[in-house]
C-alpha positions as YAML, in Angstrom:
chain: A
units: angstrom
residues:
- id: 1
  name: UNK
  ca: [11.19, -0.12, -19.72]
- id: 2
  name: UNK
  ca: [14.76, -0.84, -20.56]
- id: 3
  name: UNK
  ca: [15.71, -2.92, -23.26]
- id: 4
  name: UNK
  ca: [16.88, -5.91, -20.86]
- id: 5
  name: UNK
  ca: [13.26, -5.61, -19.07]
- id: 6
  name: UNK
  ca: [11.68, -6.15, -23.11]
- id: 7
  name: UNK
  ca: [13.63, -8.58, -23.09]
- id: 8
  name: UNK
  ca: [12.91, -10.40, -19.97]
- id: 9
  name: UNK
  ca: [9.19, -9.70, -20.72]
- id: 10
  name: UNK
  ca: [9.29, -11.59, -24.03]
- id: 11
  name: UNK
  ca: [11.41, -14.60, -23.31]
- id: 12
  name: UNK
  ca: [9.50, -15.13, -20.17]
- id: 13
  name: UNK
  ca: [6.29, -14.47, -22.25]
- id: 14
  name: UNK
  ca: [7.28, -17.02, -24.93]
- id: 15
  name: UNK
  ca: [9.00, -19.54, -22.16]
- id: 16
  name: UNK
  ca: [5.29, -19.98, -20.04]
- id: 17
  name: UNK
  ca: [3.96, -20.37, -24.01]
- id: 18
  name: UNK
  ca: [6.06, -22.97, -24.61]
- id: 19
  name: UNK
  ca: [5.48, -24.96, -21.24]
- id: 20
  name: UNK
  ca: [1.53, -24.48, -22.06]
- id: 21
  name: UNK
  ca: [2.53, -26.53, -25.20]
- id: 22
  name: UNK
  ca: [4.46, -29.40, -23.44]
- id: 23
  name: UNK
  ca: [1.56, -29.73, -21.15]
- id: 24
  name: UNK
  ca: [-0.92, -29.58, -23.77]
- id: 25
  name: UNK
  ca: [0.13, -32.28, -26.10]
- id: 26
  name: UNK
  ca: [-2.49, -34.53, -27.21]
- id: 27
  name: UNK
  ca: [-2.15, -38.26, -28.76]
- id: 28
  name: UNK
  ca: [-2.48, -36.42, -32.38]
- id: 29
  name: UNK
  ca: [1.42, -36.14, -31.90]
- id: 30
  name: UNK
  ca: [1.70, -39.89, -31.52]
- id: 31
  name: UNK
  ca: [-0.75, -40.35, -34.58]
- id: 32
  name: UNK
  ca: [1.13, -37.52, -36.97]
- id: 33
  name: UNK
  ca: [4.87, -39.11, -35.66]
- id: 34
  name: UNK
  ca: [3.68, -42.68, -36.77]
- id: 35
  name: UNK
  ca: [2.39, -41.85, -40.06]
- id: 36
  name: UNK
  ca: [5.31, -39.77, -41.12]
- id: 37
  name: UNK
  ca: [7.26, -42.68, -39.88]
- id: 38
  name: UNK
  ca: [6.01, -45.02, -42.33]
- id: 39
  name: UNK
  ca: [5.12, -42.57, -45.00]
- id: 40
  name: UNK
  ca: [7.09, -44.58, -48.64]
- id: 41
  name: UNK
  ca: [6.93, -40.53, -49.58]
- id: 42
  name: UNK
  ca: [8.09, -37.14, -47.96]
- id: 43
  name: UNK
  ca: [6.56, -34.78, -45.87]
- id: 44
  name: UNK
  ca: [5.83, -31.54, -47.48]
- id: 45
  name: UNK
  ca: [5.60, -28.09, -45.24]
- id: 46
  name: UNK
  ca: [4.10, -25.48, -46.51]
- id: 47
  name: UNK
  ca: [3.45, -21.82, -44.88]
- id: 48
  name: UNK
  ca: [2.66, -17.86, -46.20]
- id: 49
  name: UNK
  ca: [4.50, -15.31, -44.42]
- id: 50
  name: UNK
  ca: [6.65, -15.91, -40.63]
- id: 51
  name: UNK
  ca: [4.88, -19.09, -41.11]
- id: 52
  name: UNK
  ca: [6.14, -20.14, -44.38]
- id: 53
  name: UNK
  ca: [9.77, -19.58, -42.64]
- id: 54
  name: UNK
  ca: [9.20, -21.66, -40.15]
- id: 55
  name: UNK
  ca: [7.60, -24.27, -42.41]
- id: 56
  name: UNK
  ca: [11.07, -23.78, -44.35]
- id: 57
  name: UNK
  ca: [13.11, -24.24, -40.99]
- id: 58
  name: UNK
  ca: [11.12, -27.12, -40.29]
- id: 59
  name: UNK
  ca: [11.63, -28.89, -43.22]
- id: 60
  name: UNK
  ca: [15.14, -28.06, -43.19]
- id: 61
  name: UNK
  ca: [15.46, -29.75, -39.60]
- id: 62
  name: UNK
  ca: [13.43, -33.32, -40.87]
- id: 63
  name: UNK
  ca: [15.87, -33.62, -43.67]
- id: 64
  name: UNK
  ca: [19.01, -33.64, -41.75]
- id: 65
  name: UNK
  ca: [18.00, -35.90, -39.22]
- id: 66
  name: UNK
  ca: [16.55, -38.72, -41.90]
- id: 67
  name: UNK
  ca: [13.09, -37.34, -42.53]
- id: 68
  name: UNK
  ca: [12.79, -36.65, -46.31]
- id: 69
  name: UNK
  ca: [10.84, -33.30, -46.41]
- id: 70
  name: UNK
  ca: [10.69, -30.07, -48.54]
- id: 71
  name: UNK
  ca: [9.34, -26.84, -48.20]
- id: 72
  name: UNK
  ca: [6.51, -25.48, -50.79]
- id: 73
  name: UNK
  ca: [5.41, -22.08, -50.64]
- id: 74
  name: UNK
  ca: [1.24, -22.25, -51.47]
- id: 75
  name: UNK
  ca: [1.20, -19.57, -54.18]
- id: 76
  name: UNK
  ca: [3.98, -21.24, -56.33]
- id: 77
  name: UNK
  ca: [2.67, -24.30, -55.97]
- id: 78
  name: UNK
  ca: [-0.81, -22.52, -56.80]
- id: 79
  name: UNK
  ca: [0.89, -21.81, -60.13]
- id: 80
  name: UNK
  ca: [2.55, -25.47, -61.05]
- id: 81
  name: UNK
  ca: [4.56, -26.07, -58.19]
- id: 82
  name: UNK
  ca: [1.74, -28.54, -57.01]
- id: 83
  name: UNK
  ca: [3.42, -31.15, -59.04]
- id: 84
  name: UNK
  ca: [6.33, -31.53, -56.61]
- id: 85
  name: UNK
  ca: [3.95, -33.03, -54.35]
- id: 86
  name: UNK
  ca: [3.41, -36.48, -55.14]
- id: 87
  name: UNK
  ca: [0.42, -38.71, -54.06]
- id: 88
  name: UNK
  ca: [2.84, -40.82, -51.02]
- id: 89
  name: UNK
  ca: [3.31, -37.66, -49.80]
- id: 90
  name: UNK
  ca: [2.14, -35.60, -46.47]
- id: 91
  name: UNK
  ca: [1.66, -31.98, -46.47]
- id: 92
  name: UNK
  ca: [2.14, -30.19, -43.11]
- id: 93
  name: UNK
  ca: [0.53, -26.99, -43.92]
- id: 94
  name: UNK
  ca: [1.40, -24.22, -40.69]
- id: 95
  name: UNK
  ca: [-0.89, -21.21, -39.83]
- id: 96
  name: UNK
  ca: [-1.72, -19.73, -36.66]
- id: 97
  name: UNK
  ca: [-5.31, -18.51, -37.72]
- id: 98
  name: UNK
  ca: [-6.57, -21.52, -40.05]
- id: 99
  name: UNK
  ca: [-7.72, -18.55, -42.31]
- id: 100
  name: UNK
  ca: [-4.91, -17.96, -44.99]
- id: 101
  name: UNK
  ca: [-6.58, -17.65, -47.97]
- id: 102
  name: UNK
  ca: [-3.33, -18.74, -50.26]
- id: 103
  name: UNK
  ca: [-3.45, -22.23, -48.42]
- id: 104
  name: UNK
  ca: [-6.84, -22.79, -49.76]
- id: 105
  name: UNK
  ca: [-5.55, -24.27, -53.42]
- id: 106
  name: UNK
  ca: [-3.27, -26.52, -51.67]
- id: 107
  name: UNK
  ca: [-5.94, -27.61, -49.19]
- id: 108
  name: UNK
  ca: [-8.49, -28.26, -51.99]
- id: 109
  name: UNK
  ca: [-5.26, -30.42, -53.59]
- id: 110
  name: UNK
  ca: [-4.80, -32.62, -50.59]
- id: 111
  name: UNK
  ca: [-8.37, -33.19, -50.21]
- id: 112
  name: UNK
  ca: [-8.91, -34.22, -54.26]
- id: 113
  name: UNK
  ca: [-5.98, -36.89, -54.52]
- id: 114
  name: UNK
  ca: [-6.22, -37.70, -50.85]
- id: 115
  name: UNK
  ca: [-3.00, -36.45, -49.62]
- id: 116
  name: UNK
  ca: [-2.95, -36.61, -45.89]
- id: 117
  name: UNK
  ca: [-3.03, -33.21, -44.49]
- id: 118
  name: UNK
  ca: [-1.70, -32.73, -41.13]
- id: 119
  name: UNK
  ca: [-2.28, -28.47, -40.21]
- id: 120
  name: UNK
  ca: [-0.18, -27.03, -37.41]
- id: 121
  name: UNK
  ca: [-2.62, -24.02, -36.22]
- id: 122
  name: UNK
  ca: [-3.93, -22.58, -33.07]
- id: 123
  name: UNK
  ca: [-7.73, -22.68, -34.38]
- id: 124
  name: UNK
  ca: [-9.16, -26.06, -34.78]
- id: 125
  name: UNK
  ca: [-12.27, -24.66, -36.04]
- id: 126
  name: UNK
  ca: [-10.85, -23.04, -39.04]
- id: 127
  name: UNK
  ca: [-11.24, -23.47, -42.45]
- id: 128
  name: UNK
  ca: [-7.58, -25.23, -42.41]
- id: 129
  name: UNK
  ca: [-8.03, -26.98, -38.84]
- id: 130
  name: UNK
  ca: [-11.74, -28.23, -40.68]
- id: 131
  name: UNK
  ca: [-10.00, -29.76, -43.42]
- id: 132
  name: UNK
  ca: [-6.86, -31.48, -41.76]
- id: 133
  name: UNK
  ca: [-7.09, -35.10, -41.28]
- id: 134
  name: UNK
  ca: [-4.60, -34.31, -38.14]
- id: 135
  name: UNK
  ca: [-4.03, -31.37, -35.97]
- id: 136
  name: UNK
  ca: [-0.55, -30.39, -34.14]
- id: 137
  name: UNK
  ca: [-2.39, -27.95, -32.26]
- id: 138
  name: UNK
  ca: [-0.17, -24.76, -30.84]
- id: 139
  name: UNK
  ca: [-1.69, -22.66, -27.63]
- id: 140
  name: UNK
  ca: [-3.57, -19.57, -28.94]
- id: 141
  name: UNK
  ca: [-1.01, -17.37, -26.82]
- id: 142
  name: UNK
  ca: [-0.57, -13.84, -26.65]
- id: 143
  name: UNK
  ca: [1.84, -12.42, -29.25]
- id: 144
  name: UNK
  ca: [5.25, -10.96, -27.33]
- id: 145
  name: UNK
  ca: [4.38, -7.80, -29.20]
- id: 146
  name: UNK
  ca: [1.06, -7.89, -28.13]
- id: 147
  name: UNK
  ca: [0.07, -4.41, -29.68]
- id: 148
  name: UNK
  ca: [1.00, -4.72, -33.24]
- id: 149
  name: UNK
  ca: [0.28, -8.93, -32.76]
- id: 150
  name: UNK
  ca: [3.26, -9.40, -35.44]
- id: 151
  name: UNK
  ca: [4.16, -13.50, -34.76]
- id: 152
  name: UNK
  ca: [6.53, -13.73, -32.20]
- id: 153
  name: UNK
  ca: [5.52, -15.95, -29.28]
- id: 154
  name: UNK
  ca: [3.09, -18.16, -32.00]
- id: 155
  name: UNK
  ca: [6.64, -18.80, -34.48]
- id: 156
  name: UNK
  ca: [8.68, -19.67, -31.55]
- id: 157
  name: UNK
  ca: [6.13, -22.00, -30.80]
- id: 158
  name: UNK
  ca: [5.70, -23.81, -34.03]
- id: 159
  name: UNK
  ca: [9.99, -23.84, -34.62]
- id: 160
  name: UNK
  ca: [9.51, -25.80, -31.08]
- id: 161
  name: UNK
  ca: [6.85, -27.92, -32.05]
- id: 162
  name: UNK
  ca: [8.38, -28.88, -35.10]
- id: 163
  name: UNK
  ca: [11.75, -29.72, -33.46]
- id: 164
  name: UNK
  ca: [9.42, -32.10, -31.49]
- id: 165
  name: UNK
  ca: [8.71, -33.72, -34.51]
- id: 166
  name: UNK
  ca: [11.96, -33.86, -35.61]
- id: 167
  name: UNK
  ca: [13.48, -35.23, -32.88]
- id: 168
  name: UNK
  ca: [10.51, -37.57, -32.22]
- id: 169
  name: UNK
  ca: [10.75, -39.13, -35.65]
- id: 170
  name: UNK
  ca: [14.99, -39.32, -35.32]
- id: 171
  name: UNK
  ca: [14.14, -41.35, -32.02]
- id: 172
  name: UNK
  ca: [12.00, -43.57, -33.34]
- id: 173
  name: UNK
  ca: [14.29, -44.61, -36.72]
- id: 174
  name: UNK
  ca: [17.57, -45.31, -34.70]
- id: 175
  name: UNK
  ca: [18.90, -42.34, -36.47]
- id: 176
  name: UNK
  ca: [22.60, -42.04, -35.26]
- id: 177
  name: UNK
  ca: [25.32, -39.58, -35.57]
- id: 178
  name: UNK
  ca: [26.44, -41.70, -38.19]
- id: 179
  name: UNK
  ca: [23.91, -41.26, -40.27]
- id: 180
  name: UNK
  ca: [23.77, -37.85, -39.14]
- id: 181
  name: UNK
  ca: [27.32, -36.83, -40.83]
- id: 182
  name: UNK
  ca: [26.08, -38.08, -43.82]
- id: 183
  name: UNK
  ca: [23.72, -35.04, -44.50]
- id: 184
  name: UNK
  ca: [26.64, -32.95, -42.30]
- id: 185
  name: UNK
  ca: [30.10, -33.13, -44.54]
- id: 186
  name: UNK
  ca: [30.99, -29.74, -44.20]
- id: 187
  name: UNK
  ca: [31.94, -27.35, -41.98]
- id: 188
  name: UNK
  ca: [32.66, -27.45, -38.13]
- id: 189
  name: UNK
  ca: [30.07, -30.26, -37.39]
- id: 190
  name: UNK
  ca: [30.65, -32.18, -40.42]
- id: 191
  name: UNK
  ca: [34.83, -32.38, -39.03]
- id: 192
  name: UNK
  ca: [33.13, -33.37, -35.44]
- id: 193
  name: UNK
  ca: [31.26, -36.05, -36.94]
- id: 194
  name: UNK
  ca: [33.49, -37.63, -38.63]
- id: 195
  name: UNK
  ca: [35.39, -40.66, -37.21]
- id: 196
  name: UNK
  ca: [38.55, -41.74, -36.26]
- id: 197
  name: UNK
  ca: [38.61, -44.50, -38.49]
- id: 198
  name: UNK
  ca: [38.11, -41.43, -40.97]
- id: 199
  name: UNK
  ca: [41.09, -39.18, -39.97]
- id: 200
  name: UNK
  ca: [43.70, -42.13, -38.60]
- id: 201
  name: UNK
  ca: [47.36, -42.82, -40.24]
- id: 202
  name: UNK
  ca: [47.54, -47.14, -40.56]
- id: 203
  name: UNK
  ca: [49.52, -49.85, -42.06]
- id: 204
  name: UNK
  ca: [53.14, -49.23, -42.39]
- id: 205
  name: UNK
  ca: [52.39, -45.00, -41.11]
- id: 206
  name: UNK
  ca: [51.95, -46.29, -37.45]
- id: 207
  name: UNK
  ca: [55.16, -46.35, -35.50]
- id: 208
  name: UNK
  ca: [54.88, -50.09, -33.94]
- id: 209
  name: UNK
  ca: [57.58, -51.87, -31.77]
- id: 210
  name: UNK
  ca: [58.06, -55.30, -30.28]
- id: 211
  name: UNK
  ca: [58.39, -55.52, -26.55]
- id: 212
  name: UNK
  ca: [62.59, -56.94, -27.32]
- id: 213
  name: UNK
  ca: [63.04, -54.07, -29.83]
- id: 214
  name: UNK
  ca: [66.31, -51.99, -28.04]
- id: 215
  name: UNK
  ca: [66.14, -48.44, -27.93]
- id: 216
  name: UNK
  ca: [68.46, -47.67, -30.56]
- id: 217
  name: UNK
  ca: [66.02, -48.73, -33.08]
- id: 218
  name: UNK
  ca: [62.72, -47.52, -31.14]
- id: 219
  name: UNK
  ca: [64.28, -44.16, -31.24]
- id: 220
  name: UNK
  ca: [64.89, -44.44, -35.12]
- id: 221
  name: UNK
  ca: [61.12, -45.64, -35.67]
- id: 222
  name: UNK
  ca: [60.38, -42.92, -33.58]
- id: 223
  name: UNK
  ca: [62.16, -40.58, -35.51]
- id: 224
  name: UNK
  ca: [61.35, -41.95, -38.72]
- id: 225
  name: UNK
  ca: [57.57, -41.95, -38.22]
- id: 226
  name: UNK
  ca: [57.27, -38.17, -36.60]
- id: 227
  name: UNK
  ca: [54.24, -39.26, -34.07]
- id: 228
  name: UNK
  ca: [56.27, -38.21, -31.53]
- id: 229
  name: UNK
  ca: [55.74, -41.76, -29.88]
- id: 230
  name: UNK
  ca: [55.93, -45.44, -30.90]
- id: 231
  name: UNK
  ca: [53.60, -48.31, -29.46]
- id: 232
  name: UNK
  ca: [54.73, -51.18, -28.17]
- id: 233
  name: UNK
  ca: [53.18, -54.83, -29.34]
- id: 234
  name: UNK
  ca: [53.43, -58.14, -27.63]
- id: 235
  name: UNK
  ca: [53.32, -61.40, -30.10]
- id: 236
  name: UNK
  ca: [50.02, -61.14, -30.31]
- id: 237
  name: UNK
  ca: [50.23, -57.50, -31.95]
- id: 238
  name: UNK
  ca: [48.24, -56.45, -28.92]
- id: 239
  name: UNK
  ca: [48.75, -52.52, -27.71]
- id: 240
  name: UNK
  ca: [50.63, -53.40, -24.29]
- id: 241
  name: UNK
  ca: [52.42, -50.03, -24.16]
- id: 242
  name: UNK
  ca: [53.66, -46.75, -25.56]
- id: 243
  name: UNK
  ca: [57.25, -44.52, -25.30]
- id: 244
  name: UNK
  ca: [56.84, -40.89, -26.01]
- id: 245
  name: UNK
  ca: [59.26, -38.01, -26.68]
- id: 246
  name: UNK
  ca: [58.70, -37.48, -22.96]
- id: 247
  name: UNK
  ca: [59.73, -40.48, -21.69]
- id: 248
  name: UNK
  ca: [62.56, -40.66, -24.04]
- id: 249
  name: UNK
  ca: [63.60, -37.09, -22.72]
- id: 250
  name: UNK
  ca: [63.21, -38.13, -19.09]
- id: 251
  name: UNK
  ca: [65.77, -41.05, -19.37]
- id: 252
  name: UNK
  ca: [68.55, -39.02, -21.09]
- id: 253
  name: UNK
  ca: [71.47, -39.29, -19.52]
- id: 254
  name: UNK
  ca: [70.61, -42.64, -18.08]
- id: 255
  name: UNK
  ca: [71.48, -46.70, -19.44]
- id: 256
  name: UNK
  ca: [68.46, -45.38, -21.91]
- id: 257
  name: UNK
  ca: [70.20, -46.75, -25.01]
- id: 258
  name: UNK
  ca: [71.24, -50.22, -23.25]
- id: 259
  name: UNK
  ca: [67.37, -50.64, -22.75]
- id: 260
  name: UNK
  ca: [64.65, -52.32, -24.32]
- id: 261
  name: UNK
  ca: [61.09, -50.83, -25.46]
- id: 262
  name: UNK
  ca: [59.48, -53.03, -22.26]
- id: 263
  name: UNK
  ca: [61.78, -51.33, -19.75]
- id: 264
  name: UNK
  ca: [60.92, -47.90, -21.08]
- id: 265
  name: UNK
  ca: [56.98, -47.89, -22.09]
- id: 266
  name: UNK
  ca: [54.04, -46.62, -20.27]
- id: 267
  name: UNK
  ca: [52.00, -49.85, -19.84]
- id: 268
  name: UNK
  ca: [47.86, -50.27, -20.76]
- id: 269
  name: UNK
  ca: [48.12, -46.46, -23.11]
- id: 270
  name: UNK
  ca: [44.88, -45.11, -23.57]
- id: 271
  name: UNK
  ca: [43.36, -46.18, -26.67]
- id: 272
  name: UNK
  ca: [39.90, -45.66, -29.09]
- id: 273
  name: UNK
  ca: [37.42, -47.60, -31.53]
- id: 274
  name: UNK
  ca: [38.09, -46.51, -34.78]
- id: 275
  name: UNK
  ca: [34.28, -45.58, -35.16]
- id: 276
  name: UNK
  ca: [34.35, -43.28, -32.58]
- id: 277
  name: UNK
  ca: [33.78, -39.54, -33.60]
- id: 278
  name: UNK
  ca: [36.63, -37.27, -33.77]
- id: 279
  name: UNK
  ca: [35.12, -35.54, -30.95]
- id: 280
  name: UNK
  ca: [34.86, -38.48, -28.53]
- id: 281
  name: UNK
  ca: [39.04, -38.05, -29.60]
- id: 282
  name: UNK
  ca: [39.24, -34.51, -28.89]
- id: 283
  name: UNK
  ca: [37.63, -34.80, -25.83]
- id: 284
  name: UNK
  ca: [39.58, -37.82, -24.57]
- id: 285
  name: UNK
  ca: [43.02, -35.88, -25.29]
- id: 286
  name: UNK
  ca: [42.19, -33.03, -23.99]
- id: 287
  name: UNK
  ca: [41.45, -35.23, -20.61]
- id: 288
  name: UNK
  ca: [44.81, -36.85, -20.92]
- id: 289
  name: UNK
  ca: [46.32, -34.47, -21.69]
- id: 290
  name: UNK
  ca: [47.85, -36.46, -24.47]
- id: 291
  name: UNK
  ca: [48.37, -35.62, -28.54]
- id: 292
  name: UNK
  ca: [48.44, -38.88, -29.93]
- id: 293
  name: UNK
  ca: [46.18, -41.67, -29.58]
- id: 294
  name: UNK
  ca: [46.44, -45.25, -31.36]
- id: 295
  name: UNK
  ca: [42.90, -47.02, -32.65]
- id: 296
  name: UNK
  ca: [42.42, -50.37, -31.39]
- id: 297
  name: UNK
  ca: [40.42, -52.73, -32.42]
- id: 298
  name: UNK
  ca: [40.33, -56.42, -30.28]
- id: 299
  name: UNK
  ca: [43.23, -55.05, -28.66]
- id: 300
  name: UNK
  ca: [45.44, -54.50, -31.73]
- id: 301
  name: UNK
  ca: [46.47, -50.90, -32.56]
- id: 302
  name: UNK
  ca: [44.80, -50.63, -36.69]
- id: 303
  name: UNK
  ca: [45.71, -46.70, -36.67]
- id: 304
  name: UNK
  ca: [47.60, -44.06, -34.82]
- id: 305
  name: UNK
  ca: [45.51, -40.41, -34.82]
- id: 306
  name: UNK
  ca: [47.33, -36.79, -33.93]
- id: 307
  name: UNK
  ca: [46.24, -34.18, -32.70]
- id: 308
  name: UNK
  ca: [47.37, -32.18, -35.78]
- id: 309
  name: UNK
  ca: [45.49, -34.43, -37.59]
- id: 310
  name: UNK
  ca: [41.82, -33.12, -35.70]
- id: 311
  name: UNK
  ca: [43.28, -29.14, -36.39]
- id: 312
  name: UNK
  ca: [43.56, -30.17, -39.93]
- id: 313
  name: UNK
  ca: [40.33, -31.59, -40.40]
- id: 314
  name: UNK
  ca: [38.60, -28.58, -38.21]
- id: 315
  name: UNK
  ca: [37.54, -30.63, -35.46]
- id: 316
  name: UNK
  ca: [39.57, -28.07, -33.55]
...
């Protein structure tokens, strides 16, 4: 077979795994969901081998999206690292056969200070499926590699199952993308999350006209300010309108300097909340297309955001 055809073979192998799963679900997933929910402690994944990765991935994934969590691996803790698990805790403990022998300290653990122990296995009747008070049971499906049986299909099945959780549990707090940033400051998708309230220019940086102001001092605001634009306020200092460099440059040569802001502005200029997410911004300018965008906030403009202002801050 060529490589694509492996390929092919294993994702397809993996996919049908995966939709066995969905279909297979049981109300243990409701029970597990609602006791991590209101756990007062964290939920602590443990795992030996492709497992313990996952279990690390896992716990990784709960405490970005506002499940507290940590990974333990069972022979450190077998050797003092018990003591990071504390009695308001859970313990997910992850194992396709049941039958890891290093989980057996930390099982014995659980069961002496009455930790609950939720196991995420394929064998309900093993010594770790026995012992859990709550099973996230995976299909016993064939490995992709099905000679060697290294985990493959079983891994990608517990990374899924445990994104279920994830998810589930994010549902179920209200967890936004503004609590999401929070654990997210850096890199591309901390800039994305941030808002525009975040990145904005306000107070005396925002180029602001009245709807009287003549020209020959819009220009000079204009100038002065370097947005490229100034808005235009009625006497209610609500956004009515905006004058860009374009519009200026399409009235040269015209009355343009005899005019007033009103007789030159674009009326009802598209606007954002200041708690929208530099995305959402991105995406509306690129729609426009437009560069510059003014916050508004009960109709009155509180900031004025450029697109240099997303390429600095690596939304772009």
């Amino acid at each position: 077979m060529s490589a694509k055809e492996v390929a092919h073979r294993v994702i397809t192998l993996e996919a049908s795994a995966l939709h066995l799963m969905a279909e297979s679900l049981t109300e243990d997933f409701d029970t597990v969901v609602a006791l991590v929910a209101k756990s007062a402690g964290r939920l602590v994944c443990a795992g030996v081998g492709k497992s313990g990765h996952v279990a690390r991935k896992i716990a990784a994934t709960l405490s970005s999206t506002g499940t507290p969590a940590l990974f333990v691996h069972p022979t450190e803790a077998s050797h003092g690292d018990m003591g990071m698990i504390g009695k308001d805790d859970i313990v997910l403990a992850l194992s396709k056969s049941g039958e890891i022998p290093e989980l057996g300290d930390l099982i014995a653990y659980t069961r002496r200070f009455s930790i609950p122990l939720v196991a995420m296995t394929a064998n309900p009747q093993s010594v770790l499926g026995k012992a859990a008070d709550h099973l996230l049971l995976i299909p016993d499906a064939t490995e992709a590699c099905a000679e060697t049986r290294a985990p493959t299909t079983s891994t990608t099945l517990m990374i899924a199952l445990g994104d279920a959780l994830a998810v589930a549990l994010l549902e179920q707090r209200g967890f936004t993308a503004n609590d999401f940033r929070v654990f997210h400051p850096g890199g591309k998708l901390g800039a994305m999350l941030k808002t525009v309230r975040d990145l904005m220019h306000s107070g005396s940086d925002m180029p602001l006209v009245q709807l009287a102001t003549p020209m020959t001092e819009t220009l000079l605001i204009m100038t002065e300010k370097r947005f490229g634009c100034a808005g235009v306020v009625n006497d209610d200092n609500h956004l009515v309108g905006i004058i860009t460099d374009g519009d200026v440059r399409r009235r040269a040569g015209t009355d343009l300097i005899s005019k007033r802001a009103a007789d030159i502005m674009t009326s009802k200029p598209q606007g954002i909340a200041p708690e929208a997410l530099a995305a959402e911004a991105l995406n509306v300018m690129n729609a426009g297309p437009i560069t510059v965008l003014f916050a508004v906030e009960n109709q009155k403009p509180i900031g004025i955001l450029h697109v240099h202002d997303l390429l600095r801050a690596g939304v772009i």
